[in-house]
VOPAGU-2260 file (C-alpha; in pm, 1 decimal, decimal comma):
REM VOPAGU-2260
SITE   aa  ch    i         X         Y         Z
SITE  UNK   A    0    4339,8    4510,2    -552,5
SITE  UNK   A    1    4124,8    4703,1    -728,8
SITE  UNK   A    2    3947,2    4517,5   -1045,1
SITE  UNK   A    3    3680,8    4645,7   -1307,3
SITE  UNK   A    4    3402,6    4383,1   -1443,3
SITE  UNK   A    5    3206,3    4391,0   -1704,3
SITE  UNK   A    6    2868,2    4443,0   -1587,0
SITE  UNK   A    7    2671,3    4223,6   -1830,7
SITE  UNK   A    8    2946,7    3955,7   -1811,8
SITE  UNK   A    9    3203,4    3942,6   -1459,0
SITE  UNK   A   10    3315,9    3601,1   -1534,0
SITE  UNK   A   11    3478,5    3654,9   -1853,3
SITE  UNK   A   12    3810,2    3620,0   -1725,2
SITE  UNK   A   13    3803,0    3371,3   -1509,2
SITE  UNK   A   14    3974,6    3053,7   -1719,6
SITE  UNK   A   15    4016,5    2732,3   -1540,8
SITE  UNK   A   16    4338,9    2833,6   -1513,9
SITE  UNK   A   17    4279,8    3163,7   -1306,3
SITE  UNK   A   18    4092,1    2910,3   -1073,0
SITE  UNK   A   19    4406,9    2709,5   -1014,2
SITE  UNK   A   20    4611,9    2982,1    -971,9
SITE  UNK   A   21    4401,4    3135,5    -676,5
SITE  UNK   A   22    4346,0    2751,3    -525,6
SITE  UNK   A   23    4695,4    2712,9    -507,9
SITE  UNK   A   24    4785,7    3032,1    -307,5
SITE  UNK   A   25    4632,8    2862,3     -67,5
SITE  UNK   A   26    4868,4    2584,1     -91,2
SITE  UNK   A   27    4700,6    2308,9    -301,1
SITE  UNK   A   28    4847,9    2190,2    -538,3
SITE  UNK   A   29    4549,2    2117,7    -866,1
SITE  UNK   A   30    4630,5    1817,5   -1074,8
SITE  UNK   A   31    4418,9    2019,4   -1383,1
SITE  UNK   A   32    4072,0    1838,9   -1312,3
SITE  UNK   A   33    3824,2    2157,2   -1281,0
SITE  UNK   A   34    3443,4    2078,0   -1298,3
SITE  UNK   A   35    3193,4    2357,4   -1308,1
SITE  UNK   A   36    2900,9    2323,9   -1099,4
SITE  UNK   A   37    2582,8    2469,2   -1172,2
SITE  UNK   A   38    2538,2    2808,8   -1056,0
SITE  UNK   A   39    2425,2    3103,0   -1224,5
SITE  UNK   A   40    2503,3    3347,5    -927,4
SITE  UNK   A   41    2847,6    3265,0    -847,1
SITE  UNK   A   42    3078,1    3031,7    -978,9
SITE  UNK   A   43    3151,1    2675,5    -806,4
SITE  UNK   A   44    3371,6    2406,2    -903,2
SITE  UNK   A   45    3491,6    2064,1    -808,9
SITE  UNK   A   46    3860,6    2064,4    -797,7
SITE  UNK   A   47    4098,4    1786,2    -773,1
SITE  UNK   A   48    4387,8    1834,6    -576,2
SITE  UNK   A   49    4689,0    1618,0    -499,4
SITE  UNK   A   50    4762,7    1470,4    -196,3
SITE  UNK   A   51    4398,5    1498,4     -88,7
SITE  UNK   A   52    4044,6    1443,7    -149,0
SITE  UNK   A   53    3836,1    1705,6    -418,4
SITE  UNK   A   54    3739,6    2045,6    -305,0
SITE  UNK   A   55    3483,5    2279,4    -385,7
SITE  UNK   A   56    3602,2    2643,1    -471,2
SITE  UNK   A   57    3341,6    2932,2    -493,6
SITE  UNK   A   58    3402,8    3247,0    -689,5
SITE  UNK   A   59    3163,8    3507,4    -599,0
SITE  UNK   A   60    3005,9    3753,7    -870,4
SITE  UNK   A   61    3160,3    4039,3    -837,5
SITE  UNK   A   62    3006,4    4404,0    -727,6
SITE  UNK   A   63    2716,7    4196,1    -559,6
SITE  UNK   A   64    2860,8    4123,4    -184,8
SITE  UNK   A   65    3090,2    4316,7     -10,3
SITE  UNK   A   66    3373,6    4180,1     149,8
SITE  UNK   A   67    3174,0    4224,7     503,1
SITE  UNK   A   68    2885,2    4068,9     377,1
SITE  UNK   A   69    3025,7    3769,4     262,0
SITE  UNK   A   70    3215,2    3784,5     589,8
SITE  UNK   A   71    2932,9    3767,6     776,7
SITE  UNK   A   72    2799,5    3493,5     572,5
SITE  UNK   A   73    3088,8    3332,6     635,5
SITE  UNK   A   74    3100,7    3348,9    1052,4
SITE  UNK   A   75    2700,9    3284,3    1044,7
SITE  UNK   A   76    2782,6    2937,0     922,5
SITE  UNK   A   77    3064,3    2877,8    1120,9
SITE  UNK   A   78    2857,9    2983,8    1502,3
SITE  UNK   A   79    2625,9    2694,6    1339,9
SITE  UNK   A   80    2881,1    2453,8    1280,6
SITE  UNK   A   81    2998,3    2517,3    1687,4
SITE  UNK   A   82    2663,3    2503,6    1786,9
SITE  UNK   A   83    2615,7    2166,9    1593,4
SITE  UNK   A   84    2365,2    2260,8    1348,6
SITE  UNK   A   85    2458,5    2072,7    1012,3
SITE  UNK   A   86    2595,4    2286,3     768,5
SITE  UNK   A   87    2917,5    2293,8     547,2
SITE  UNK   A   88    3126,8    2634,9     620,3
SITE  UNK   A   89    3424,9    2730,5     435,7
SITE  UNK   A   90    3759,5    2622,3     542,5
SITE  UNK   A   91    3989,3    2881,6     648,3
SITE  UNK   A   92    4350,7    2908,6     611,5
SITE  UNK   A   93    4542,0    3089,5     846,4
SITE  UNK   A   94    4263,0    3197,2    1029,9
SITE  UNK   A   95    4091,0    3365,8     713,4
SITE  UNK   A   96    3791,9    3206,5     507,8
SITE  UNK   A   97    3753,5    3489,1     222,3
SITE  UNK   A   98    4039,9    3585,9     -16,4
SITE  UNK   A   99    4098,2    3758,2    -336,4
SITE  UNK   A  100    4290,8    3702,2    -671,4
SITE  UNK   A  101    4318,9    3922,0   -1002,0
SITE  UNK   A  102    4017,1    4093,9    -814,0
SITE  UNK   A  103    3807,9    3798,0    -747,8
SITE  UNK   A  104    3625,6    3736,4    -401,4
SITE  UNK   A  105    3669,0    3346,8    -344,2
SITE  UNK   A  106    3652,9    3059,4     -30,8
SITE  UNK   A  107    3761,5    2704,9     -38,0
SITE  UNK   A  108    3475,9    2410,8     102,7
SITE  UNK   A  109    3554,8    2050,3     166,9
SITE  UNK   A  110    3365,4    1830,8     -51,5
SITE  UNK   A  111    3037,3    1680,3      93,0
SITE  UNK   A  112    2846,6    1442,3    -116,0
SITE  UNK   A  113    2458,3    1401,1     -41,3
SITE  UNK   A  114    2154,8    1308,6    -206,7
SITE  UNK   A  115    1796,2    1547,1    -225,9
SITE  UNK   A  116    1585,4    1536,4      68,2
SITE  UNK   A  117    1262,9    1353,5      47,6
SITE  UNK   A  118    1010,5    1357,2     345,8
SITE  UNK   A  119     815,8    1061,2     396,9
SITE  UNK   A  120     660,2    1042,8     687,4
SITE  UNK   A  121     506,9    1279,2     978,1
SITE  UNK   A  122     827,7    1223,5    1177,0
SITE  UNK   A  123    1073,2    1372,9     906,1
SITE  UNK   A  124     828,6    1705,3     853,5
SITE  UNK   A  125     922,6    1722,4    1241,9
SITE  UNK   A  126    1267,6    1617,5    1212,5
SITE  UNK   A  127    1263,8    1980,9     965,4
SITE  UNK   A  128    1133,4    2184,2    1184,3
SITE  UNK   A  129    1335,3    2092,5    1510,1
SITE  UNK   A  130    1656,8    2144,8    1247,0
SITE  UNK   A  131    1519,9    2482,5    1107,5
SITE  UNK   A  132    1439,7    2612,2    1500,9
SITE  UNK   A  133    1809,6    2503,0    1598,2
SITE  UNK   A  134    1939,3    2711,0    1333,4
SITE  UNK   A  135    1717,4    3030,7    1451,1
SITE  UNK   A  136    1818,3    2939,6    1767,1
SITE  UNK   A  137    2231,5    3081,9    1636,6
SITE  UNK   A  138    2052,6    3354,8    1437,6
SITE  UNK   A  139    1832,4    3515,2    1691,6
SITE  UNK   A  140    2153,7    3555,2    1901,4
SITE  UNK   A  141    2347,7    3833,1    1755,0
SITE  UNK   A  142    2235,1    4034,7    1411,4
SITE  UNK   A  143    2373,2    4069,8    1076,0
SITE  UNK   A  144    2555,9    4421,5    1047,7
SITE  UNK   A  145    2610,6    4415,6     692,1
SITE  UNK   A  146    2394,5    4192,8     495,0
SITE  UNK   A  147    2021,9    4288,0     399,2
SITE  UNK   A  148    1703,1    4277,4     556,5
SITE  UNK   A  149    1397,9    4086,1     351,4
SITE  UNK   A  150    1128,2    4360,7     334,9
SITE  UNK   A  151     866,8    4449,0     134,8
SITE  UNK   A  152    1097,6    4762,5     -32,5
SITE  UNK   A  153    1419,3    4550,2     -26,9
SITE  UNK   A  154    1242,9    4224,4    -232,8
SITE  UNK   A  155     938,5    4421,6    -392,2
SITE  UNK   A  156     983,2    4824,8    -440,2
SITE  UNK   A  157    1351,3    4819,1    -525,6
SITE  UNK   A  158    1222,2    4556,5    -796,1
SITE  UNK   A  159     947,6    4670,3    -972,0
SITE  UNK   A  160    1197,4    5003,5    -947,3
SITE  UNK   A  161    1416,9    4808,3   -1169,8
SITE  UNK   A  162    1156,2    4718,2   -1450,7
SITE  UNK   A  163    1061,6    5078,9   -1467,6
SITE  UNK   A  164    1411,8    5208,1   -1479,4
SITE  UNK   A  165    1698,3    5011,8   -1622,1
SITE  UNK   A  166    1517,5    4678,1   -1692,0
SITE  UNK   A  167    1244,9    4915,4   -1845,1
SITE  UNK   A  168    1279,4    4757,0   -2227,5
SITE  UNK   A  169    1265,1    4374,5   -2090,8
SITE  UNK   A  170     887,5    4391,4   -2031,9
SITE  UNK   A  171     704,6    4348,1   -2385,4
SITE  UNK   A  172     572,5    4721,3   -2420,7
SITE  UNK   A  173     198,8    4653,6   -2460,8
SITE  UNK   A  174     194,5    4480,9   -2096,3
SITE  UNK   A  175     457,4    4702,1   -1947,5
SITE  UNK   A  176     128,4    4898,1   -1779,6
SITE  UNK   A  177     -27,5    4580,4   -1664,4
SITE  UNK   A  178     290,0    4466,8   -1520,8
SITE  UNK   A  179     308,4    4799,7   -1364,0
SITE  UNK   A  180     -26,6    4796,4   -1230,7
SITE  UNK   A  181     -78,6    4460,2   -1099,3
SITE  UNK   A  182     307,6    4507,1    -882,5
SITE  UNK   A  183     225,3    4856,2    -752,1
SITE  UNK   A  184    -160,2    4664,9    -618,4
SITE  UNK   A  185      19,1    4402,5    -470,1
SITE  UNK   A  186     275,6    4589,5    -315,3
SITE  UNK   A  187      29,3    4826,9    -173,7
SITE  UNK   A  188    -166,9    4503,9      11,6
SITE  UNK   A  189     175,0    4381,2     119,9
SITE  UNK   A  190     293,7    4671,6     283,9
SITE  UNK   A  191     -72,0    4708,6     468,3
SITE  UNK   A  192      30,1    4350,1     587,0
SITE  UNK   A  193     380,8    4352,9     676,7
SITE  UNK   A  194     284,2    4712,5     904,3
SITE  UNK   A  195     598,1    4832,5    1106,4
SITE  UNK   A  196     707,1    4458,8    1154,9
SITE  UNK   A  197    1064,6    4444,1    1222,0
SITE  UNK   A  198    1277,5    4129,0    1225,7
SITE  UNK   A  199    1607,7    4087,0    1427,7
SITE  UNK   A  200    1666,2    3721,3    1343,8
SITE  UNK   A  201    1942,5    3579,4    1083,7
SITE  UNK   A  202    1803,2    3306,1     838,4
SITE  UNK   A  203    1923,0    3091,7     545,9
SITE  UNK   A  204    1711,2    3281,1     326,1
SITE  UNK   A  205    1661,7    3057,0      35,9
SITE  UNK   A  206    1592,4    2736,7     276,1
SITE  UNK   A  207    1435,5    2522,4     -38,1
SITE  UNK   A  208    1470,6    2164,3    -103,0
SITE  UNK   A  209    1736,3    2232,5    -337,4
SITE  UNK   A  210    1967,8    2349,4    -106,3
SITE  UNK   A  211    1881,8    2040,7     181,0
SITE  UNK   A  212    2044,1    1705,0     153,1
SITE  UNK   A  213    2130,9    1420,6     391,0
SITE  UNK   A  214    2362,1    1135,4     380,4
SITE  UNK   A  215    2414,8     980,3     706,4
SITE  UNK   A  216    2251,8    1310,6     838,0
SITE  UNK   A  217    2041,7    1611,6     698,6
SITE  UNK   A  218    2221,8    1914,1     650,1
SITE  UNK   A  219    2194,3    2294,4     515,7
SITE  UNK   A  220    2428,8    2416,8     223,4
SITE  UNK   A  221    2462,4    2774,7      12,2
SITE  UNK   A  222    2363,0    3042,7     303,7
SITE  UNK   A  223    2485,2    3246,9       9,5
SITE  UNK   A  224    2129,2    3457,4      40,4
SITE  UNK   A  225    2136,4    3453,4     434,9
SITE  UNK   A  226    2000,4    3790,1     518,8
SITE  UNK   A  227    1754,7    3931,0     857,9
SITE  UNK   A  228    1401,9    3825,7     785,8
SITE  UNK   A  229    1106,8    3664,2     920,5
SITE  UNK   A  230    1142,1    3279,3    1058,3
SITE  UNK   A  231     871,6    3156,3     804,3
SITE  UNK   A  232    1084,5    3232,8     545,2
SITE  UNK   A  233    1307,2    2937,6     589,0
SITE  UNK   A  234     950,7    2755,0     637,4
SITE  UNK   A  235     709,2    2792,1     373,1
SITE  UNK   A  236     879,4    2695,3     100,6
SITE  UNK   A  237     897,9    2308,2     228,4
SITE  UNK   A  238     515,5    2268,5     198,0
SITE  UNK   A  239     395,8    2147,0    -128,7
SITE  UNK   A  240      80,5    1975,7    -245,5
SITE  UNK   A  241    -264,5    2082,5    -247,4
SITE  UNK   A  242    -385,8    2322,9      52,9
SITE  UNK   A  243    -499,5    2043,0     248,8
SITE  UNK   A  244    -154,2    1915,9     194,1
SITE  UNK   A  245      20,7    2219,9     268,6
SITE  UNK   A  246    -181,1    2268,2     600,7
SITE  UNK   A  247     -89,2    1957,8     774,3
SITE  UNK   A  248     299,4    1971,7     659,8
SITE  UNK   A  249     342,7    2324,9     771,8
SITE  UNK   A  250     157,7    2180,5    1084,9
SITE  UNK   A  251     413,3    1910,1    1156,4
SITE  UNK   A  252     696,4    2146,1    1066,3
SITE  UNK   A  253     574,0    2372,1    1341,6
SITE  UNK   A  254     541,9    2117,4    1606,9
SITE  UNK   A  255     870,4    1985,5    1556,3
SITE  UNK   A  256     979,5    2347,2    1576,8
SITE  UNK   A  257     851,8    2402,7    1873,3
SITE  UNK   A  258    1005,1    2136,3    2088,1
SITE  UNK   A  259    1347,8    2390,7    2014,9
SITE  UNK   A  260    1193,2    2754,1    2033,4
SITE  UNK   A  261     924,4    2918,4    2021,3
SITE  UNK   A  262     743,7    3046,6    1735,8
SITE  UNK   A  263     547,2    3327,0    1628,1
SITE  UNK   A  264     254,5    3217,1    1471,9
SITE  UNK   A  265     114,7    3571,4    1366,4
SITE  UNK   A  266     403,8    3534,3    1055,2
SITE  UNK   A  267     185,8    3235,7     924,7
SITE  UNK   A  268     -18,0    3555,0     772,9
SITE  UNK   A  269     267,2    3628,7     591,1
SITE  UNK   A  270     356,9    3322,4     408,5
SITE  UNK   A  271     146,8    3446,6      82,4
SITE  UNK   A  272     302,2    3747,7      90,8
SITE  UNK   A  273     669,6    3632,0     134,2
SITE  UNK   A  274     579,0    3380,1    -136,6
SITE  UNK   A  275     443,8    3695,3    -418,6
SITE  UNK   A  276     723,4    3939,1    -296,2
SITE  UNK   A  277    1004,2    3595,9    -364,7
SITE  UNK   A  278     796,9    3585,3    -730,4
SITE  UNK   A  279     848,6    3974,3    -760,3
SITE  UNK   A  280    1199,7    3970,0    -659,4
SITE  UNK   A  281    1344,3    3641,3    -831,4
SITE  UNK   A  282    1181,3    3813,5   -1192,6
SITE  UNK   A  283    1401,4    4140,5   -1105,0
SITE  UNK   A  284    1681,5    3902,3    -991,3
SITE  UNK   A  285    1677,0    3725,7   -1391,4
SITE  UNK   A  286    1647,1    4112,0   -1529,5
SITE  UNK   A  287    1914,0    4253,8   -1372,4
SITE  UNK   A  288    2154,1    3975,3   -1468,6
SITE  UNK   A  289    1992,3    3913,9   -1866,0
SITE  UNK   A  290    2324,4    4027,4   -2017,4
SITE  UNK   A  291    2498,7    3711,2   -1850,4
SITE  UNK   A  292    2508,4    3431,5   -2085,1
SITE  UNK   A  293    2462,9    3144,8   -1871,0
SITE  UNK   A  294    2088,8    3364,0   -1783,2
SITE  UNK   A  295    2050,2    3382,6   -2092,3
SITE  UNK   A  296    2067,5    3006,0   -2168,4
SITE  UNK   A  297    1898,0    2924,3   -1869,2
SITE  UNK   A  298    1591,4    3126,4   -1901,5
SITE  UNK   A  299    1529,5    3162,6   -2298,4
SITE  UNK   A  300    1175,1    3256,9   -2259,3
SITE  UNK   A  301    1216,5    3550,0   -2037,1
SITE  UNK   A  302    1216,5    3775,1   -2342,7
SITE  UNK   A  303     885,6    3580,9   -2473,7
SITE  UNK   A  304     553,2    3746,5   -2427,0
SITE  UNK   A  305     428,3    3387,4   -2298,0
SITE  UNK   A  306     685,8    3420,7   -1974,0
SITE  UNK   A  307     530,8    3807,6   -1885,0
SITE  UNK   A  308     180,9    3656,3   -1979,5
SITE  UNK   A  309     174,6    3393,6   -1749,3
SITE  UNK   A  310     413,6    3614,9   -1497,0
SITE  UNK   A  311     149,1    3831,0   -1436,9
SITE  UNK   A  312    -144,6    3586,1   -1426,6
SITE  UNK   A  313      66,5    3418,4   -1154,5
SITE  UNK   A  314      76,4    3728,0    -945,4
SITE  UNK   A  315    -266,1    3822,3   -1011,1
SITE  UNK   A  316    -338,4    3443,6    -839,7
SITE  UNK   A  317    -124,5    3579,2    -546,3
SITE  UNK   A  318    -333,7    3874,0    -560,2
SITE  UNK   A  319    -663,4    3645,2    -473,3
SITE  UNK   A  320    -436,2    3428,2    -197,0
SITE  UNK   A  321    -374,3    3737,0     -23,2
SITE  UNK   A  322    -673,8    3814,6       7,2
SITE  UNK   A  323    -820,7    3500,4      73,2
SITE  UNK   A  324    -560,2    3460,0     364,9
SITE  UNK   A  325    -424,7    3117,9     242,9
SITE  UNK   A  326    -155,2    2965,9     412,2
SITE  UNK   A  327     108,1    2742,2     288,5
């Protein structure tokens, strides 16, 4: 089918009861309970169906994945779930996990409940590790074909690109040129860094806190950003604290790691950089989708000279941790 979407707002036509239509083409049958989750990206919701227990139905924004992509996305999580890494794929229905209705992309997930992951002790920061390895361990065994590769252009060029072309009027005009300036600098260091690195291994991506939880086990969710990249990616962002902190967490991380693989400790030097180009990229991510309402609500003061102020003062600081070769 083919569909058209409004560019500033895809969503508009998809009514609660669009979403029960397409859930029960796969042969549920909705009781008219729909809960939207929060996500700004896609759209999730908790639906109750009879004859069952509540399922989780993801609507993906359109003109962003392919039908590949999210393919791939798909069968990434699955090879995890066979090779017992914890993770919650989609559910497929007559052999398929991706479908489409009145033009939207859309999968089906079984309903897992968890709470946030907290580490407390030297063990769990191990306990990470050995579970971030073991999923390396399934992406370092085939690559992605389709989805896209985390490099300095794909996260930091194609951005700043952006806020010169069509995102040119959200920077405040008097510090468009610092903006400017201060990207094009960092960019410059990070591509001395990065050199003619090349990466073969899948990764979650986005492997934050927010997207770990346990219940009678920890386990991954939303490989929505999976994409070829450096290991540390799905590293650095469980460190927190102050550098001292940092240090011994990432430490603990890494030995636990390596009792499943082996790592490559010459991408510790690029944990600053992967940190300013995620900065760079999630700003261009917010600008390209400011037309969306729900952005709009969710990040009021990105049209505020205080958010560009302090945007660029941040990078500047990333600027100075570059240099300084900080890691964590």
């Amino acid at each position: 089918m083919i569909a058209f979407f409004s560019k500033n707002t895809p969503y508009e036509n998809l009514s609660p009861s669009l979403v029960m239509y397409a859930v029960e083409t796969l042969g549920f049958m909705c009781t008219g309970s729909v809960f939207a989750l929060n996500s700004y990206e896609n759209r999730v919701y908790d639906i109750a169906v009879e004859d069952g227990e509540n399922i989780i139905a993801k609507f993906y924004r359109p003109n962003r994945w392919n039908r590949k992509q999210i393919e791939e996305e798909h069968k990434f999580a699955e090879e995890m779930q066979v090779a017992e890494v914890d993770v919650v794929p989609p559910l497929k229905f007559n052999g398929k996990t991706l479908f489409e209705y009145e033009g939207y992309l859309f999968c089906i997930y079984p309903k897992r409940t968890g709470q946030p992951i907290e580490l407390s002790s030297d063990e769990d920061y191990r306990h990470m590790g050995r579970l971030v390895a073991r999923m390396h361990a399934v992406g370092a065994q085939k690559m992605f074909k389709n989805r896209i590769e985390l490099t300095p252009k794909k996260y930091g060029w194609d951005s700043l690109e952006f806020f010169k072309n069509d995102g040119r009027n959200l920077v405040p005009e008097h510090l468009e040129e610092a903006y400017i300036s201060t990207v094009t600098h960092l960019l410059e260091k990070i591509d001395t860094i990065w050199g003619i690195r090349k990466f073969n291994c899948r990764i979650h991506g986005d492997c934050h806190w927010g997207n770990i939880f346990k219940n009678t086990d920890v386990f991954f969710v939303d490989l929505d950003d999976c994409l070829t990249g450096p290991e540390i990616q799905d590293l650095w962002m469980m460190v927190s604290g102050e550098k001292e902190d940092r240090k011994r967490q990432f430490d603990l991380i890494l030995e636990g790691y390596q009792q499943i693989r082996d790592f490559d400790y010459s991408q510790l030097e690029l944990v600053e950089t992967l940190r300013t180009l995620r900065m760079i990229y999630m700003v261009a991510w917010i600008g390209r989708r400011w037309q969306d309402p729900a952005f709009k609500l969710r990040f009021a003061d990105f049209a505020t000279d205080t958010y560009w102020q302090n945007h660029i003062l941040d990078l500047k600081e990333q600027m100075y941790n570059i240099n300084s070769t900080s890691i964590g």
